[in-house]
KEKEPA-175896 format. One record per atom (N, C-alpha, C): y, z, x; residue in three letters. Coordinates in pm, 1 decimal, decimal comma. Atoms other than C-alpha are relative to their C-alpha. Layout:
! residues N
+----------+----------+----------+------+
!       py !       pz !       px ! code !
+----------+----------+----------+------+
!        Y !        Z !        X !  ALA !
...
+----------+----------+----------+------+
***
This chain:
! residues 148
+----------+----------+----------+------+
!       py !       pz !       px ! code !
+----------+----------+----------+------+
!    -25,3 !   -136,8 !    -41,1 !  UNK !
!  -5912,0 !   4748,6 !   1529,3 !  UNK !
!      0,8 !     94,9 !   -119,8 !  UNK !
!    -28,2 !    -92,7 !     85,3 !  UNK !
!  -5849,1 !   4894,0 !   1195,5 !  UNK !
!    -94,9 !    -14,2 !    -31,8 !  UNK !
!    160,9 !     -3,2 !     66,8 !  UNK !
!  -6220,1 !   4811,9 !   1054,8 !  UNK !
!    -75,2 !    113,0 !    109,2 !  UNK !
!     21,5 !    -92,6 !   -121,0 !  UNK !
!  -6303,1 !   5018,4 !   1374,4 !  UNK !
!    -23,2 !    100,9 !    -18,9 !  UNK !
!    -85,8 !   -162,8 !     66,5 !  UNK !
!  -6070,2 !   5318,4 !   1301,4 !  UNK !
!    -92,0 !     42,1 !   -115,9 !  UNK !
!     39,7 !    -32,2 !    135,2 !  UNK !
!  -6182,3 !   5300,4 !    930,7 !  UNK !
!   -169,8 !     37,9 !     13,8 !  UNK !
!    119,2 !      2,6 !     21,9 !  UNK !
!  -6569,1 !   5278,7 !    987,7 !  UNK !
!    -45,4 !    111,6 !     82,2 !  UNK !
!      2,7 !   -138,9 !    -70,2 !  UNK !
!  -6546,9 !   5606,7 !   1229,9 !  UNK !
!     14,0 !     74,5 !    -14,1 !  UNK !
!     -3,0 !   -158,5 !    103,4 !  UNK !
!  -6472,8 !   5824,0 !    967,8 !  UNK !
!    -96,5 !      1,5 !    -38,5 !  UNK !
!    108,4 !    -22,5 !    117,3 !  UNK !
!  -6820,2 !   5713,8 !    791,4 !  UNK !
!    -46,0 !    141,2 !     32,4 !  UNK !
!     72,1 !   -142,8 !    -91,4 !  UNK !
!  -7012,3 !   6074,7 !    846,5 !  UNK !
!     37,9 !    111,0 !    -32,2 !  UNK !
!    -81,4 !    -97,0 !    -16,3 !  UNK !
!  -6713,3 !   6273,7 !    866,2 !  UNK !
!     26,6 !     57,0 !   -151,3 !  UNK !
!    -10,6 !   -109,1 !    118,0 !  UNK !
!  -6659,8 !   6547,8 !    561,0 !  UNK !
!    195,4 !    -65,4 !     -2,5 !  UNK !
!    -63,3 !     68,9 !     43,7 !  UNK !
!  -6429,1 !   6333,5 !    359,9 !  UNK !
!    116,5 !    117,8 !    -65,9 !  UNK !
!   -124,0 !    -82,1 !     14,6 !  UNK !
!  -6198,1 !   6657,2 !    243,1 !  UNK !
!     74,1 !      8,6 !    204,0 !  UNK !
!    -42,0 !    -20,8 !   -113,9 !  UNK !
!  -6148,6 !   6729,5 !    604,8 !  UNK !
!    104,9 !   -107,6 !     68,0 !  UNK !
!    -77,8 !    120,6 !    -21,4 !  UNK !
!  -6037,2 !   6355,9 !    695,8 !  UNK !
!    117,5 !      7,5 !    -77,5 !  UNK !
!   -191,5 !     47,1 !     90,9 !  UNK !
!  -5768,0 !   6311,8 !    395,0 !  UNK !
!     78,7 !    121,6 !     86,6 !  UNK !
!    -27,3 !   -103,7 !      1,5 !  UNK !
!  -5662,1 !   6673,4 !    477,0 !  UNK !
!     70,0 !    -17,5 !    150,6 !  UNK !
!    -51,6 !     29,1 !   -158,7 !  UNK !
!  -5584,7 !   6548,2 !    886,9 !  UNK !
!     89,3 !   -112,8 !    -40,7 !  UNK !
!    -35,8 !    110,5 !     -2,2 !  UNK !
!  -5487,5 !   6218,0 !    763,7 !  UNK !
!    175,8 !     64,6 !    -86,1 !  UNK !
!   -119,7 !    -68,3 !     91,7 !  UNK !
!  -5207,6 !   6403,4 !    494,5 !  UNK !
!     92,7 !     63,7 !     76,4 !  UNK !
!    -58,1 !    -48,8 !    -98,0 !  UNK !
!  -5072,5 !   6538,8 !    811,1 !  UNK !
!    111,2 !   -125,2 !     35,1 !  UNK !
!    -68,6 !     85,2 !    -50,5 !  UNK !
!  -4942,8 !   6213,2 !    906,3 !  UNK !
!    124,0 !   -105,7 !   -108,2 !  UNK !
!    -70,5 !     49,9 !     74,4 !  UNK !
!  -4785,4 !   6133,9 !    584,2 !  UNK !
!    165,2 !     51,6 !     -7,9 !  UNK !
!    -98,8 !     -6,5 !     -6,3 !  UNK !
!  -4465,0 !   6291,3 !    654,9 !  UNK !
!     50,9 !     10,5 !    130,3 !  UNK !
!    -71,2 !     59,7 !   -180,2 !  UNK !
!  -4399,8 !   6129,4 !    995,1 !  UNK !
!    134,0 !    -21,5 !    -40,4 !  UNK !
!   -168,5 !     44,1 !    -15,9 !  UNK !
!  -4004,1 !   6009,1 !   1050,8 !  UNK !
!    -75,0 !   -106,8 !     57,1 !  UNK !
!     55,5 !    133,6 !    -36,1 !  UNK !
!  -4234,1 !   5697,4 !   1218,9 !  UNK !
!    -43,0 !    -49,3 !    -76,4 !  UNK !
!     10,6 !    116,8 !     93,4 !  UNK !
!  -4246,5 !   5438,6 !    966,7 !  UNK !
!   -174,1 !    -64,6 !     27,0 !  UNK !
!    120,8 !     15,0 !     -1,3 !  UNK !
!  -4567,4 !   5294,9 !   1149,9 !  UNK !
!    -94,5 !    113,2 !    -72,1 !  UNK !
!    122,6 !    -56,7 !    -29,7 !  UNK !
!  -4760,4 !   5606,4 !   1190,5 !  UNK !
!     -2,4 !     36,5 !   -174,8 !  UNK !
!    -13,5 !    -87,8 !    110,7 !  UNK !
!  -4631,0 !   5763,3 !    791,5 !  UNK !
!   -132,4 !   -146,5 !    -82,8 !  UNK !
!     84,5 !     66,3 !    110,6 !  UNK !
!  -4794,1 !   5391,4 !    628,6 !  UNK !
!   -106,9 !    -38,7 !     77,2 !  UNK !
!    131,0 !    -25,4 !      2,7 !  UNK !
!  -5081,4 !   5408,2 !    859,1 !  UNK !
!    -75,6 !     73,9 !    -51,9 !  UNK !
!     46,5 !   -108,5 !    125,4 !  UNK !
!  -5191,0 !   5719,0 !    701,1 !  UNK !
!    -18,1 !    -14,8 !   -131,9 !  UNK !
!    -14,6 !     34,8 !    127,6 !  UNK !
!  -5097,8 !   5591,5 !    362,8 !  UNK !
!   -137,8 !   -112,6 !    -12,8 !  UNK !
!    115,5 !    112,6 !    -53,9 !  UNK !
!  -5334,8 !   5264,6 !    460,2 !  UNK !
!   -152,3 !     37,1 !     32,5 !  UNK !
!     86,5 !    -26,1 !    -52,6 !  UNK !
!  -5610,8 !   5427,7 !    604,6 !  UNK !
!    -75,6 !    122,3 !   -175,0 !  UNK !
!     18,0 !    -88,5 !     85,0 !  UNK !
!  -5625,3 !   5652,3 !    267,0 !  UNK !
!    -37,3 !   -108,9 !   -109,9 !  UNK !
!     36,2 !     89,3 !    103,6 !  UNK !
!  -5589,1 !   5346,1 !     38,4 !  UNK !
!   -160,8 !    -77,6 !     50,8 !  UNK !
!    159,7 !    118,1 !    -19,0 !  UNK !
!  -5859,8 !   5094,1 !    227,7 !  UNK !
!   -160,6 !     76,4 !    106,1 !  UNK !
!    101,8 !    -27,3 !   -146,0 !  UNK !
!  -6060,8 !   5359,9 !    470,3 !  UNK !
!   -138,9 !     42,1 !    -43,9 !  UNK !
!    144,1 !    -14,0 !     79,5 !  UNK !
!  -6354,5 !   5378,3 !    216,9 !  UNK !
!    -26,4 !    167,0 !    -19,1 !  UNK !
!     45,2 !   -156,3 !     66,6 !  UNK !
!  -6286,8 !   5752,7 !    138,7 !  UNK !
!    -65,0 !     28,8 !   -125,3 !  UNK !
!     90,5 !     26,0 !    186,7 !  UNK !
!  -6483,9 !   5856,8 !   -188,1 !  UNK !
!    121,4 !    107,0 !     -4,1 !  UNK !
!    -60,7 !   -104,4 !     17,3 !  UNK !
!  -6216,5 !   6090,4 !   -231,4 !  UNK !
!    155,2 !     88,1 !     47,8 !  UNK !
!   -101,5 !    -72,1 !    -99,3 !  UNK !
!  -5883,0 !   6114,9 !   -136,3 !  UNK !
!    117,0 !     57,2 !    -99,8 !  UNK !
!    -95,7 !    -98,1 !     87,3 !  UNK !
!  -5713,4 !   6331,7 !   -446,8 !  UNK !
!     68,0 !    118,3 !     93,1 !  UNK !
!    -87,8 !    -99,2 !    -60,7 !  UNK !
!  -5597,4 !   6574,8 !   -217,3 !  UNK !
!    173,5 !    -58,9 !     88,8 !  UNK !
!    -94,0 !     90,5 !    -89,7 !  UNK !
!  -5333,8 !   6346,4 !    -75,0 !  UNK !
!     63,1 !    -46,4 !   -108,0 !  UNK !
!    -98,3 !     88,7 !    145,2 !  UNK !
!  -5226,9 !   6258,0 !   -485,6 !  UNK !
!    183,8 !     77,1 !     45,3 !  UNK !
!   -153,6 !    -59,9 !     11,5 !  UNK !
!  -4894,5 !   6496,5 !   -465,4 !  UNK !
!     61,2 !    -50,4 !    137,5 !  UNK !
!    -85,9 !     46,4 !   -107,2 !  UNK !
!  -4787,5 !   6359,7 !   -111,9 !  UNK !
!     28,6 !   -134,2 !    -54,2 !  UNK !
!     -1,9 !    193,5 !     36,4 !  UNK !
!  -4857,3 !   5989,0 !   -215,0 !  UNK !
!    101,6 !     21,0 !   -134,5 !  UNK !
!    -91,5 !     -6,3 !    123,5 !  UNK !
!  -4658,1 !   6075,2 !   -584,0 !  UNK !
!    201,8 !     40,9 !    107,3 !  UNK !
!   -106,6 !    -41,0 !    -37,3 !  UNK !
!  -4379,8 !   6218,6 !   -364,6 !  UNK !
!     57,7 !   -144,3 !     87,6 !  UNK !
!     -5,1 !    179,8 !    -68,2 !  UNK !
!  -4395,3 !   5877,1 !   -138,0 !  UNK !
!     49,7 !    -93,9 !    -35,1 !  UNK !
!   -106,2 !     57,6 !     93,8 !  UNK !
!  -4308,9 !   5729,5 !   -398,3 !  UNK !
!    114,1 !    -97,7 !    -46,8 !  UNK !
!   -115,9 !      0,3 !     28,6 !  UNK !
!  -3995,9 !   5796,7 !   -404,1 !  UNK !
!     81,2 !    -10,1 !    159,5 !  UNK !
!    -73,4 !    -48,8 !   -102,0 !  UNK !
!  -3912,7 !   5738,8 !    -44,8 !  UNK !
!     98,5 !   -157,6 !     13,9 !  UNK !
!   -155,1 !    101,4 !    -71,4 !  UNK !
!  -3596,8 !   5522,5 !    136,7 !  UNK !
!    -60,4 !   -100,8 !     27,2 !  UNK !
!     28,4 !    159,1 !    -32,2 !  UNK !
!  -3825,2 !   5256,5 !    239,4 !  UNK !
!    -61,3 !    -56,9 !   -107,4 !  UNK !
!     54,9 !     35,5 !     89,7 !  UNK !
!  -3979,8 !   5037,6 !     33,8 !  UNK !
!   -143,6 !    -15,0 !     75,5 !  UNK !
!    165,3 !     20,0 !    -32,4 !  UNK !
!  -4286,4 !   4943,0 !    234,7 !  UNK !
!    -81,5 !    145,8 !    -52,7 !  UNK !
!     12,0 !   -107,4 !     30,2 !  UNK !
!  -4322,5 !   5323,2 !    189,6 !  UNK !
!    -64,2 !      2,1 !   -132,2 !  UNK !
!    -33,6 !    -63,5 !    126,4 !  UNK !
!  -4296,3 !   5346,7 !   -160,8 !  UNK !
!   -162,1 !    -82,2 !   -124,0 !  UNK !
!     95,3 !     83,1 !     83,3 !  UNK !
!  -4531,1 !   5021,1 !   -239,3 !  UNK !
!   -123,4 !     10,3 !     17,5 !  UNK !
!    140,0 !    -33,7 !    -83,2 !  UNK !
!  -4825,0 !   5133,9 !     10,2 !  UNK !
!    -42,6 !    147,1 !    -56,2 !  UNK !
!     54,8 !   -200,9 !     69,3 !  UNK !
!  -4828,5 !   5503,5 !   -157,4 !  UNK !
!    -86,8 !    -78,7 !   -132,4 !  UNK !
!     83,1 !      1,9 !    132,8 !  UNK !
!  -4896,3 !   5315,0 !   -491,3 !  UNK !
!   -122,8 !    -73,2 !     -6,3 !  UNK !
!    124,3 !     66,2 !    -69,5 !  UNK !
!  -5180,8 !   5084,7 !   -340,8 !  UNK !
!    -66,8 !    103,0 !    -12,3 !  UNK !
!     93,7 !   -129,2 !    -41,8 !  UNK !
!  -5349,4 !   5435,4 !   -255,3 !  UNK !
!     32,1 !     83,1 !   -125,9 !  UNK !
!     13,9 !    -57,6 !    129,4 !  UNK !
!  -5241,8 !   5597,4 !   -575,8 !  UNK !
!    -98,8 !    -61,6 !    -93,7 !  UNK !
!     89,3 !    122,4 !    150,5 !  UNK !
!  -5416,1 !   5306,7 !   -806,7 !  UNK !
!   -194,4 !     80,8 !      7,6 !  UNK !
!    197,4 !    -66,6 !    -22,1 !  UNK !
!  -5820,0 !   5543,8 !   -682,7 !  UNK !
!     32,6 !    133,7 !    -70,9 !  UNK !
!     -9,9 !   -131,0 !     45,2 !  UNK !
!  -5660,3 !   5866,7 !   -808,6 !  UNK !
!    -11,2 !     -0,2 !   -154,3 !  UNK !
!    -33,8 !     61,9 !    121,1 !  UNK !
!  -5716,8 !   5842,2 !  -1196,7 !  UNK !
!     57,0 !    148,7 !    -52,9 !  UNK !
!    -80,2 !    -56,5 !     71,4 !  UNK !
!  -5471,2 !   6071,7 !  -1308,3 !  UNK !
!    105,2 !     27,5 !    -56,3 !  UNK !
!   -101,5 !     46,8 !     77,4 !  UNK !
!  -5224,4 !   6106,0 !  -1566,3 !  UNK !
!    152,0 !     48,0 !    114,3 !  UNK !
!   -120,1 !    -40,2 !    -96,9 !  UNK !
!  -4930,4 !   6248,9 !  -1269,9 !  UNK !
!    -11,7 !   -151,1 !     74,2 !  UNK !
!     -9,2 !    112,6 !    -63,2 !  UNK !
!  -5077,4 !   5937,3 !  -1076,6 !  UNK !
!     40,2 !   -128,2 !      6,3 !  UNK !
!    -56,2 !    100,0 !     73,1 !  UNK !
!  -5053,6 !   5655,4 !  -1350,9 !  UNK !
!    180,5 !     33,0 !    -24,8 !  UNK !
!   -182,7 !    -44,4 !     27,6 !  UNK !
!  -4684,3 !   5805,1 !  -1431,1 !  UNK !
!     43,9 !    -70,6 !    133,3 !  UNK !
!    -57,8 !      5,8 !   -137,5 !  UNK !
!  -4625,8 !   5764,5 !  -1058,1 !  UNK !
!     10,8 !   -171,5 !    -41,0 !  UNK !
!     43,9 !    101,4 !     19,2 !  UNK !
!  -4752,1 !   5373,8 !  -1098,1 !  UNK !
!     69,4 !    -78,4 !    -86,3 !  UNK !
!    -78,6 !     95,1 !     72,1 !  UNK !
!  -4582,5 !   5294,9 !  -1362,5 !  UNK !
!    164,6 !    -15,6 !     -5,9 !  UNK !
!   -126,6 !     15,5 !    -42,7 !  UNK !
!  -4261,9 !   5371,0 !  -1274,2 !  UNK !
!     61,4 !    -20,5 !    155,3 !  UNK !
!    -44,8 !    105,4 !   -165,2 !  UNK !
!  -4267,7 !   5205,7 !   -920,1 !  UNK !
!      8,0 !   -150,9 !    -48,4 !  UNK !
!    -15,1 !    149,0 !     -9,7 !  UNK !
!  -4353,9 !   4904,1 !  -1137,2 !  UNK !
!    121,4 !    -38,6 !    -31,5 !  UNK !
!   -123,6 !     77,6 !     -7,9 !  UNK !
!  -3995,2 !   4892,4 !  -1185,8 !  UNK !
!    103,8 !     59,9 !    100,7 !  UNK !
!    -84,3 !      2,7 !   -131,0 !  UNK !
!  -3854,6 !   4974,9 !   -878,8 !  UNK !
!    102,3 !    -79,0 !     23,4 !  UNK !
!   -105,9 !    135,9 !    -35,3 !  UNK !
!  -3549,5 !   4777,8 !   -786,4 !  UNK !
!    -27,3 !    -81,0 !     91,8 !  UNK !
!     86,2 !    101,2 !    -76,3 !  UNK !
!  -3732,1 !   4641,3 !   -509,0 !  UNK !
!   -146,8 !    -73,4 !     -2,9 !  UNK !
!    125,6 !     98,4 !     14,3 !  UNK !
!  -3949,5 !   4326,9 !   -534,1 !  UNK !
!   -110,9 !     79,9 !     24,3 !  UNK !
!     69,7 !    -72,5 !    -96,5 !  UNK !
!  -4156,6 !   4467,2 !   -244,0 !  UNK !
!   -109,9 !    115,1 !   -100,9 !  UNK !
!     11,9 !   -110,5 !     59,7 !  UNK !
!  -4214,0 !   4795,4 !   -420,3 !  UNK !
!    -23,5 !      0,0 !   -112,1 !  UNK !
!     51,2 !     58,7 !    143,1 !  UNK !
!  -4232,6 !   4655,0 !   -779,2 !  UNK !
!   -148,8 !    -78,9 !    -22,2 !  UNK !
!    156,5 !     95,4 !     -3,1 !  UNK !
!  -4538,6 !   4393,2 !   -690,6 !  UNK !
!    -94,4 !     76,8 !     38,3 !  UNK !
!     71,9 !    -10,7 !    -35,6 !  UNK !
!  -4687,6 !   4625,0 !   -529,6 !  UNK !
!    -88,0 !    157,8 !   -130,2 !  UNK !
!     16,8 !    -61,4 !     89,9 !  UNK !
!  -4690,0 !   4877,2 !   -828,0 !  UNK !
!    -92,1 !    -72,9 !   -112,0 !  UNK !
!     76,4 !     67,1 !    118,8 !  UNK !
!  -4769,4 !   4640,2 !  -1100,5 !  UNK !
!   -111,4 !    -18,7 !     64,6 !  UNK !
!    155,2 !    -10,0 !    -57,1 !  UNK !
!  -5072,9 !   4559,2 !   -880,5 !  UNK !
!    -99,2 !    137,2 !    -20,2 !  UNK !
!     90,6 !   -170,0 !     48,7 !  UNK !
!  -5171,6 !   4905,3 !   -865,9 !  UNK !
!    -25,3 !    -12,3 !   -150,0 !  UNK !
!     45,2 !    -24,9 !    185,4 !  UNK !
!  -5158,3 !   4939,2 !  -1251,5 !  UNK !
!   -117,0 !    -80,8 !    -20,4 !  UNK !
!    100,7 !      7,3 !     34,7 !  UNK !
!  -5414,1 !   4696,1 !  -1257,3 !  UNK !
!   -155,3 !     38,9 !     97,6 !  UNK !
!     87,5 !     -7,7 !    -85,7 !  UNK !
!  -5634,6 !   4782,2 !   -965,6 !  UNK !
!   -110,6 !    175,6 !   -112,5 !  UNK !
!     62,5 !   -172,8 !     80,5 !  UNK !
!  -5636,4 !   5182,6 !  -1212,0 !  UNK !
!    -91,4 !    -37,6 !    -79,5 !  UNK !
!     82,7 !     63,5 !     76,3 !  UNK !
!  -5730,8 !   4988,5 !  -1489,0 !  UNK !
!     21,2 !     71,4 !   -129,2 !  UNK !
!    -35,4 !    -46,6 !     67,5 !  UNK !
!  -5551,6 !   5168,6 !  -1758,3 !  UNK !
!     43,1 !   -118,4 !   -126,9 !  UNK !
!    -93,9 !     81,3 !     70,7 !  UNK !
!  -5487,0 !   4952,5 !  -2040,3 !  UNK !
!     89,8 !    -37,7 !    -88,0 !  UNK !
!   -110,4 !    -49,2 !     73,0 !  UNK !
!  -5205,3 !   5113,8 !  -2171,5 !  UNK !
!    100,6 !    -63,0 !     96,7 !  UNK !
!    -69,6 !     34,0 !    -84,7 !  UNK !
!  -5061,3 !   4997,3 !  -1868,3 !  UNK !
!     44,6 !   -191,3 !    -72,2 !  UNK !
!    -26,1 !    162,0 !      4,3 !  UNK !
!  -5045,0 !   4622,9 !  -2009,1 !  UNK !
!    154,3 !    -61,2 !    -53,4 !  UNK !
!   -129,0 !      6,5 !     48,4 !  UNK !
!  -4675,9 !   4616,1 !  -2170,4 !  UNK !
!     76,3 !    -13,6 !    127,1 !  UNK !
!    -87,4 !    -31,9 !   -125,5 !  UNK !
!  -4526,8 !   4694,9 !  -1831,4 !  UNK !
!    -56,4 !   -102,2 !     75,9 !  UNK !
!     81,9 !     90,6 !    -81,1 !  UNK !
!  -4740,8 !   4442,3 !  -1649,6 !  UNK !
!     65,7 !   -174,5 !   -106,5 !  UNK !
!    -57,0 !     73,8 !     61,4 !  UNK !
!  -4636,9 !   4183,6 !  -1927,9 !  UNK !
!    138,5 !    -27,5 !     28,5 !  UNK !
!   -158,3 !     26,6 !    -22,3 !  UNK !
!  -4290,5 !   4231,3 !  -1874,5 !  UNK !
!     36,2 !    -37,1 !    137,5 !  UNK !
!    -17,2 !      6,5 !   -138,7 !  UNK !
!  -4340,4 !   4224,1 !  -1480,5 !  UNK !
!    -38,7 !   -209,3 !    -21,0 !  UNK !
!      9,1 !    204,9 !     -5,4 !  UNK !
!  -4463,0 !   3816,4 !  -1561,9 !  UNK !
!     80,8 !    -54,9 !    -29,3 !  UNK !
!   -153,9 !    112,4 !     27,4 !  UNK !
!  -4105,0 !   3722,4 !  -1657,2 !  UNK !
!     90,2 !     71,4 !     54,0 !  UNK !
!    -90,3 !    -53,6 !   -127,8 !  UNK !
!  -3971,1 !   3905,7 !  -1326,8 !  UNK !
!     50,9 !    -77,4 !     85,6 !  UNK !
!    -43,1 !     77,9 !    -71,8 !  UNK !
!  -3775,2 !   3731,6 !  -1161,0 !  UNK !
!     -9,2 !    -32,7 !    126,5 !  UNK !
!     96,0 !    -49,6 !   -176,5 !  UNK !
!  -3959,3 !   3769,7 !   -824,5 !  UNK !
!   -115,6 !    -42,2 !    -30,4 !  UNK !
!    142,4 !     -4,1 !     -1,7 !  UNK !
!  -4216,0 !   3538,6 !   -803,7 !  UNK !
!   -153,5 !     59,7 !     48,3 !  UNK !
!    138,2 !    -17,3 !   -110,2 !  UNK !
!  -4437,8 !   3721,6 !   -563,3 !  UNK !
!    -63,2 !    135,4 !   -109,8 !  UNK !
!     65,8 !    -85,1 !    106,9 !  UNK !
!  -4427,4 !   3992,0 !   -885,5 !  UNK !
!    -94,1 !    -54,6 !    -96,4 !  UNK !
!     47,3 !     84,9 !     82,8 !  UNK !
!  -4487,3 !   3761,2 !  -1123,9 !  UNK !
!   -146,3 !    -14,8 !     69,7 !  UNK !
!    100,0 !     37,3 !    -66,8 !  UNK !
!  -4819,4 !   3670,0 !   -896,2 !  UNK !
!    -82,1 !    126,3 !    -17,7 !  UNK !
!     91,1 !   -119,3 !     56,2 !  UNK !
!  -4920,5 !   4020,7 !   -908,9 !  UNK !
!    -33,4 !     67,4 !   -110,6 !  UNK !
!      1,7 !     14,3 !    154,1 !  UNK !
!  -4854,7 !   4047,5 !  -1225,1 !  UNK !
!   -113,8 !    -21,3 !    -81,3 !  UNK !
!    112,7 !    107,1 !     21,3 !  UNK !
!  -5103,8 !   3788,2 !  -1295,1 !  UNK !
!   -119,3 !     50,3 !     19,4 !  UNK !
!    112,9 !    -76,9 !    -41,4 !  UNK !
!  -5361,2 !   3949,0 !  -1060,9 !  UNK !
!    -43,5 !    125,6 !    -81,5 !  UNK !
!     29,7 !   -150,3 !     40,9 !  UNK !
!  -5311,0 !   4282,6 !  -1213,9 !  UNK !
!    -91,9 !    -40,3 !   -178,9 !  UNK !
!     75,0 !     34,5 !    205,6 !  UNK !
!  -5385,0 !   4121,2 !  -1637,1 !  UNK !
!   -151,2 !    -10,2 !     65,6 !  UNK !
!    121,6 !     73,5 !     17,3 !  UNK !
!  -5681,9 !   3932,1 !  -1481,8 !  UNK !
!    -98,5 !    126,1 !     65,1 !  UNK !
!     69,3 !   -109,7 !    -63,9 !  UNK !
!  -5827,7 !   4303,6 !  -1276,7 !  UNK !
!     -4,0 !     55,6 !   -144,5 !  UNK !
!    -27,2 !     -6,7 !    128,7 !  UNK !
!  -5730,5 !   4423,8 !  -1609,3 !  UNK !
!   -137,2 !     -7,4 !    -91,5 !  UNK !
!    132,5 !     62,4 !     80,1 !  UNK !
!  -5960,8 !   4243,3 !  -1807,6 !  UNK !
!   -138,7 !     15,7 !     43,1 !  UNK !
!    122,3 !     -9,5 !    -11,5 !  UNK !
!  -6235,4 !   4249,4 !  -1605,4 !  UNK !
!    -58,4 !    141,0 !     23,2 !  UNK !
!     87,7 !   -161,5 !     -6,2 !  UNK !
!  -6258,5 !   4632,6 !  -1534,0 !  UNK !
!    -23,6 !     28,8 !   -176,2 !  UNK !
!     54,5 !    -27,2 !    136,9 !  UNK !
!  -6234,4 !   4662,0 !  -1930,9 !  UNK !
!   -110,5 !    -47,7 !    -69,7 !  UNK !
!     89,1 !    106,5 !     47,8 !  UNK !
!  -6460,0 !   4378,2 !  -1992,0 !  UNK !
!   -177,0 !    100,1 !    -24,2 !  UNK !
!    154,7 !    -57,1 !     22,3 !  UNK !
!  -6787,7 !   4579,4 !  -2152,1 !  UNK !
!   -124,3 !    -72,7 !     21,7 !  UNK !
!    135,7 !     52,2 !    -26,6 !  UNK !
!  -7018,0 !   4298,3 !  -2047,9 !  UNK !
!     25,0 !     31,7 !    169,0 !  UNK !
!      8,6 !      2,4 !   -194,5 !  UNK !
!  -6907,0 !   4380,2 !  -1632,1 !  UNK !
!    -36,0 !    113,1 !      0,2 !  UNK !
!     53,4 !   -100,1 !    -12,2 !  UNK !
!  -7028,7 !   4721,4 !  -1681,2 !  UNK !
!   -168,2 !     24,2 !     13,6 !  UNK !
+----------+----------+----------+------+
***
């Protein structure tokens, strides 16, 4: 259903979409706020900077699913408000919200980001630690000058 959804925007004037979709980011419905968030990170937009200052504000919200699914969809925005955002979810007090940060950092591909990602591999939360991992080895290969 969601490959569906997602592949029914192809066509559609990709400011217009984020710009409807940014609507739904400050639901009080938990579903509908990280569908929006979801559909922004994986819905094959070329373009969804207009949605950076909601997703930075996201953040910072009460849930964690919230907080870890904004930075998933932050990690396409490459900007310095965005990475800030990113790197300080990777220490979130929640696992949840922490793994899903350090991931981001490497999905950006910043590799200033690597100190904070280092320190996330002797987190006491394996499922960080794991992303952790993922994030060095994305890391490497977006820097890697022979994958270019």
């Amino acid at each position: 259903k969601i490959k569906d959804a997602t592949d029914s925007l192809a066509g559609l004037d990709c400011g217009q979409v984020v710009g409807e979709i940014c609507k739904h980011l400050d639901s009080d419905t938990d579903n509908i706020r990280r569908a929006a968030i979801y559909i922004l990170w994986q819905g094959g937009l070329s373009d969804i900077s207009a949605a950076e200052a909601k997703l930075i504000g996201l953040c910072s919200h009460k849930e964690k699913l919230t907080r870890g699914m904004a930075t998933l969809a932050l990690s396409s925005i490459k900007t310095s408000a965005s990475f800030d955002a990113l790197k300080k979810i990777a220490e979130d007090p929640d696992g949840y919200a922490r793994r899903c940060g350090v991931y981001a950092l490497g999905l950006y591909g910043d590799p200033t980001a690597i100190p904070l990602i280092e320190k996330a591999l002797k987190d006491e939360d394996p499922l960080v630690k794991g992303n952790a991992q993922a994030a060095m080895t994305l890391l490497k290969k977006i820097n890697d000058p022979n994958n270019k």
